[in-house]
N, C-alpha and C positions, 0 to 999 in steps of 0.2 A: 676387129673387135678386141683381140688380146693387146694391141696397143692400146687401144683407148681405158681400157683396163690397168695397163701398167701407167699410164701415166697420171690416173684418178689417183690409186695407189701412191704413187710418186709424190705428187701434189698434197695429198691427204699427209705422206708423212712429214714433209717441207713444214706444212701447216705447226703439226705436231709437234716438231723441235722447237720453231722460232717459240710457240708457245712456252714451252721449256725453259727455252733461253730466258725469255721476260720474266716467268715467273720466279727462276731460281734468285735467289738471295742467300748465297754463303756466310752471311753476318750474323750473328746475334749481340744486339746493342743492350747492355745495361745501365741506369744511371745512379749515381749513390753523390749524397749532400757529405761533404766530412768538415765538420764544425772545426776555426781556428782559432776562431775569438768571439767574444760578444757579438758584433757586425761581421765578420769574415770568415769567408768560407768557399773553399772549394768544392765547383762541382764537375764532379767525376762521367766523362763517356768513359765507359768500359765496351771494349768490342773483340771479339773472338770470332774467329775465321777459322772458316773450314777447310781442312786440309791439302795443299795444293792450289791454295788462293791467297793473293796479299794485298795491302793499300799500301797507295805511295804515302811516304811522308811527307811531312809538312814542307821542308826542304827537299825535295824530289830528284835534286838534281837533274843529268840527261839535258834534253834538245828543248825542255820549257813546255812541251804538248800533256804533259802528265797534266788529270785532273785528279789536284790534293784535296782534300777535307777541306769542309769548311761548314762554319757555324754562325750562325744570325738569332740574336737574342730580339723578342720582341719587346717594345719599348716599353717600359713599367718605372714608373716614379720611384719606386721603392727600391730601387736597382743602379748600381754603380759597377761598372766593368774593370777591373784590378788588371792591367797589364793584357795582353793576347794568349789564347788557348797555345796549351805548349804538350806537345807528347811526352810520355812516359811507356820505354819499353826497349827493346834491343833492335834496332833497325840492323839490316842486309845491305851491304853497298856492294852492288857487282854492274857488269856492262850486260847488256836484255841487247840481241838481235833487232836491227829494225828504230835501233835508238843511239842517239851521239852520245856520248859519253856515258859516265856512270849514273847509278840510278839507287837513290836511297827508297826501302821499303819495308813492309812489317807482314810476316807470315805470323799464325799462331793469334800473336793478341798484342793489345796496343791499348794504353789508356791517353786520352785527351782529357786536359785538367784547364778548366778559366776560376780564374779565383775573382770573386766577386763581394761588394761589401751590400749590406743589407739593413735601409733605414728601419724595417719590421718586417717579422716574417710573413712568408706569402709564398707564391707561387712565381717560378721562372721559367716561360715558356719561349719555345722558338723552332727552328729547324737546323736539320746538319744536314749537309751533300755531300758526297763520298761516288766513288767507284773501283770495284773490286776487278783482279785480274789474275789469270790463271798463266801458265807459261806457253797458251797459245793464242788465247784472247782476253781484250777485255769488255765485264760485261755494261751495257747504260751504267751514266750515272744515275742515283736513286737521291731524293729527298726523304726524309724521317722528322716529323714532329715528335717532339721532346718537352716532358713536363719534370720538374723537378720542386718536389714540395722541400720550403726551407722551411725551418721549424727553430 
């Protein structure tokens, strides 16, 4: 009976964690329009991580398995894409255990900027993918829809 016990226990807390795990989300995503001209303008991810967590960079460097950001604009007539989403922030280049070569990454906070030109204002919506990791795992990737009113 006390085995059957410890292992309900056991199982119950198994449950527990992976719960844990899926729920947590170290990120907080902000998004901000910054006006350039009449039609153009970037629009700003701002993302902040919680301490002891990072994203790889866009350039990730290492063995190629790194999942980097990535952002998918939904299609809108009003909307012209300027060039490809480019970071802003101080990226870490060092070697990670378990990985070929170097590995570019961003603890702290990282902005992603796509500058975009705009036939009239409106609404530019879509998703980012991303996956965060700590220095002994990493956790799912996660999708995020993103609305950014232009004005």
């Amino acid at each position: 009976m006390k085995q059957l016990l410890q292992a309900i226990l056991l199982a119950g807390a198994m449950i527990g964690l992976r719960t844990e795990v899926k729920a947590q989300d170290p990120t907080t995503w902000t998004y901000e329009v910054k006006k350039k001209s009449a039609t153009e303008y970037d629009l700003v991810f701002h993302l902040q991580l919680q301490a002891g967590f990072h994203i790889w960079a866009l350039n990730p460097g290492g063995d190629g398995l790194q999942i980097v950001p990535s952002f998918t604009f939904d299609k809108n007539a009003n909307l012209e894409l300027v060039g490809k989403v480019h970071e802003n922030g101080r990226p870490t280049r060092s070697k990670m255990e378990g990985i070929e070569g170097s590995v570019n990454y961003f603890s702290g906070s990282v902005d992603y900027i796509q500058t975009v030109k705009m036939k009239k204002p409106g609404k530019v919506t879509g998703k980012h993918e991303y996956q965060v990791c700590n220095d002994m795992m990493c956790l799912p990737p996660k999708d995020k829809n993103f609305v950014f009113d232009v004005k």
